[in-house]
DRENLOVEX-892376 format. One record per residue (C-alpha): residue number from 1; residue in one letter; x, y, z. Coordinates in nm, 4 decimals, decimal comma, always signed. Layout:
residues N
[pt NUM 'A' [X Y Z]]
...
end
This chain:
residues 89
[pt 1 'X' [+0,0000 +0,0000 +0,0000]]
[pt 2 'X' [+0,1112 +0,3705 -0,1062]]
[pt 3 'X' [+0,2152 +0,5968 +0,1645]]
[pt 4 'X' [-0,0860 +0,8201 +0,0909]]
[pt 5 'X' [-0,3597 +0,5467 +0,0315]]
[pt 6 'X' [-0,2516 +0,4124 +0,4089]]
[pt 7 'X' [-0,2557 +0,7275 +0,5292]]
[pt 8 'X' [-0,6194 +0,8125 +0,3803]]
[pt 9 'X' [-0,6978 +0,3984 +0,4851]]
[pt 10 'X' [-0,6208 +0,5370 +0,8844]]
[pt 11 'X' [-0,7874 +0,8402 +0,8755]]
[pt 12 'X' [-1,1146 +0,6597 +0,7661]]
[pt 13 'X' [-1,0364 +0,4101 +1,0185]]
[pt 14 'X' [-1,0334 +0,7423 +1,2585]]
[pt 15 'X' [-1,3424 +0,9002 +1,1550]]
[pt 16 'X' [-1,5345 +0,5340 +1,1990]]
[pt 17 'X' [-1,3917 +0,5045 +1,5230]]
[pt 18 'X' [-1,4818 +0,8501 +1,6468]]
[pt 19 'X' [-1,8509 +0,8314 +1,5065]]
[pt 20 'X' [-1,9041 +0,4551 +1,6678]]
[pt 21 'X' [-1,7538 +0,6784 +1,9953]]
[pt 22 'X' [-2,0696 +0,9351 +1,9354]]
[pt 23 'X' [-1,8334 +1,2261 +1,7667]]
[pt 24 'X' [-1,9671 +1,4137 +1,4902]]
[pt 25 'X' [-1,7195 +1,4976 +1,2296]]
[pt 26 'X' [-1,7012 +1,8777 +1,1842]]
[pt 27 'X' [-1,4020 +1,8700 +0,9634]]
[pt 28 'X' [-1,1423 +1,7416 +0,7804]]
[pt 29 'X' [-0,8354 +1,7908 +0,6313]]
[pt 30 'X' [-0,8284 +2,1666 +0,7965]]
[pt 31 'X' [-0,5480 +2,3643 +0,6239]]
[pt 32 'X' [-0,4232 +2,6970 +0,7430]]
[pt 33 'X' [-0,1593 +2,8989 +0,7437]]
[pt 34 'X' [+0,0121 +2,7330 +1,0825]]
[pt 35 'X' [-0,0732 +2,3719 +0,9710]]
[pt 36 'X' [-0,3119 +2,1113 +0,9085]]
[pt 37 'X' [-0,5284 +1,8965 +1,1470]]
[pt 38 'X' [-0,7144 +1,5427 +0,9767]]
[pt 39 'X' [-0,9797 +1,5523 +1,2020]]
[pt 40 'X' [-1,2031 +1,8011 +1,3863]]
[pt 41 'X' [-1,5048 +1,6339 +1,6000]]
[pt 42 'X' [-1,7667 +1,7314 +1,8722]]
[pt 43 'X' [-1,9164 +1,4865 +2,1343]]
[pt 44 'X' [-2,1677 +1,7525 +2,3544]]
[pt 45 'X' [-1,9272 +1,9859 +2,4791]]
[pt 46 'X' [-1,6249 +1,8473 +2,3301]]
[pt 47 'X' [-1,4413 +1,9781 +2,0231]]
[pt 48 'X' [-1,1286 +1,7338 +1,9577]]
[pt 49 'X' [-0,8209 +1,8272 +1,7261]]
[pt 50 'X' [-0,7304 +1,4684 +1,5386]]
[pt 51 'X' [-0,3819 +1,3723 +1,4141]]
[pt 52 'X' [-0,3791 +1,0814 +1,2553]]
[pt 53 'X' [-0,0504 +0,8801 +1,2094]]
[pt 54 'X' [-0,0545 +0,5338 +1,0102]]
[pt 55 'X' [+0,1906 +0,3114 +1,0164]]
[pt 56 'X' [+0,2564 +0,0093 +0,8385]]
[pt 57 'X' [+0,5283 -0,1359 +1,0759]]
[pt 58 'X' [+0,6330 -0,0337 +1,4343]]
[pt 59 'X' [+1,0211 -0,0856 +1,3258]]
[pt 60 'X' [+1,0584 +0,3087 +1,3249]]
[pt 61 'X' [+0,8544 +0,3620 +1,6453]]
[pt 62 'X' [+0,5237 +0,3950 +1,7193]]
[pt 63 'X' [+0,2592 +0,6537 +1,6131]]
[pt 64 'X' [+0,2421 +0,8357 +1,9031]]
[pt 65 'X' [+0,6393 +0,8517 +1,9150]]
[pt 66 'X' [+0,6124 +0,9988 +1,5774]]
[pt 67 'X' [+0,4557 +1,3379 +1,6945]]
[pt 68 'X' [+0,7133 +1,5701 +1,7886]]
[pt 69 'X' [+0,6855 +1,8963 +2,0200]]
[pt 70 'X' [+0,6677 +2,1338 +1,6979]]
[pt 71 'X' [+0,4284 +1,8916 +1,5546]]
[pt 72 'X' [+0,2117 +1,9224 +1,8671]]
[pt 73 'X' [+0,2912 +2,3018 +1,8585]]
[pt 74 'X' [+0,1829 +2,3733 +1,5180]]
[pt 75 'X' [-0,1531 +2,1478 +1,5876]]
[pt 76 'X' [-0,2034 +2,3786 +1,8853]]
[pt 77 'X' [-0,1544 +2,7187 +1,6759]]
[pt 78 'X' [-0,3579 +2,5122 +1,3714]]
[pt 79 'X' [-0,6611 +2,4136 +1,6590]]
[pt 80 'X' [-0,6705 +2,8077 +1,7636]]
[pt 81 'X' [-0,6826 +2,9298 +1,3885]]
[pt 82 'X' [-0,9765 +2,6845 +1,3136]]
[pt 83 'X' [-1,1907 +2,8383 +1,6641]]
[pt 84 'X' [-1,0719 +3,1965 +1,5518]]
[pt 85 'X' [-1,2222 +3,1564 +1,2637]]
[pt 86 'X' [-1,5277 +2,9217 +1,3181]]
[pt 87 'X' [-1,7938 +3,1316 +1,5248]]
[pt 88 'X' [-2,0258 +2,9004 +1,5319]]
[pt 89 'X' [-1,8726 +2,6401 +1,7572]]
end
């Protein structure tokens, strides 16, 4: 499997396993100047920033290990662009 049909293959697994959870999607693929977030869901009061890593094999570490600080920075500064400039949250 291509790097970007697994990656697409994980973030439908994702969005299944957040709806089966009771999330509705809000969002996806959110680009901005600061970044991009795959997934943006609400459960009742609950607005989650998704960021979906794939992997094929755990030989390079897992996907959790694979988000660094800046990653997690620039999903913090990309998650505060999409509320600046959704109102209706």
């Amino acid at each position: 499997m291509k790097r970007k049909e697994l990656g697409a293959a994980g973030e439908k697994l994702a969005r299944d396993f957040l709806k089966k959870k009771g999330y509705r999607i809000r969002d996806t693929n959110f680009r901005c100047r600061e970044g991009e977030i795959d997934i943006i869901a609400r459960k009742k009061d609950h607005l989650v920033f998704v960021e979906v890593r794939t992997r094929s094999t755990t030989a390079f570490g897992s996907p959790e290990e694979s988000v660094t600080l800046a990653k997690k920075e620039k999903l913090i500064s990309a998650a505060l662009s999409y509320i600046g400039s959704h109102g209706d949250l």
